[in-house]
N, C-alpha and C positions, 0 to 999 in steps of 0.2 A: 217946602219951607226953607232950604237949606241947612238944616240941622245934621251934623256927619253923627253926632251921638244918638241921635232918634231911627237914623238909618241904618247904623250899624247894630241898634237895638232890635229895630223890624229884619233886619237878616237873621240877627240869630234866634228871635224865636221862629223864625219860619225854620232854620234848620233842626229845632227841638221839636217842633210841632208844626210838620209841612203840610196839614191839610186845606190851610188857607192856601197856600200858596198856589198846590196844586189847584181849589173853585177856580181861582183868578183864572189859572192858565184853563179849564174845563169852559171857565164862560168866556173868554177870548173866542173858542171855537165857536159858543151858540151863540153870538151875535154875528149880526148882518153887517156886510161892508158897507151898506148904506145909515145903518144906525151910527156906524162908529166914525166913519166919516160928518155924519149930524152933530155929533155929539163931539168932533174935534172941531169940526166949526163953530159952534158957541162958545168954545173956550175949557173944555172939559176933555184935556188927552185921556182915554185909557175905557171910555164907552158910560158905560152907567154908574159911577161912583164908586163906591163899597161894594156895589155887586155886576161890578163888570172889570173884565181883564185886559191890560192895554199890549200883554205881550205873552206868547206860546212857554209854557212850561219848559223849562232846559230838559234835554236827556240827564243830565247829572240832576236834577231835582227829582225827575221820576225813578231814575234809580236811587238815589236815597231813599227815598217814602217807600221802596218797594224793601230795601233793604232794615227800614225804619218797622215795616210790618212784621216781616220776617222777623226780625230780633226780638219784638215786644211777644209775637205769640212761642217763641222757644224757650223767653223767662216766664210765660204766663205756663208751657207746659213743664217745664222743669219746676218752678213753682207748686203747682197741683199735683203733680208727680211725685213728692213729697207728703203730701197728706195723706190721711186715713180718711176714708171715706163713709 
């Protein structure tokens, strides 16, 4: 659409919550060069809409989410680590 507010809004929630981002870049890989290639030629860059990926996951995206997991389950065990059970 050209919207820079809409775009900078879908970055920063992919940096709060990168599990979309990473599908995108998981299903970049499960499609076929011949699907995305079909699917660039009708007019649709990036393969199957909502549920296809037009480009490979960044290294800095998988280390975040790897670093994103890491942190949520060291407050989820400090967290529980505090209760009485």
């Amino acid at each position: 659409v050209g919207n820079d507010l809409m775009r900078n809004i879908g970055i920063a929630v992919s940096l709060l919550v990168p599990s979309d981002a990473l599908w995108r870049g998981a299903a970049y890989y499960l499609q076929s060069p011949a699907f995305m290639a079909a699917s660039s030629a009708v007019g649709e860059p990036g393969g199957a809409g909502p549920f296809g990926g037009s480009a490979p996951p960044s290294a800095a995206l998988v280390g975040w989410s790897i670093a994103y997991v890491v942190l949520l389950l060291a407050m989820a065990a400090r967290r529980f680590g505090r209760r009485d059970l």
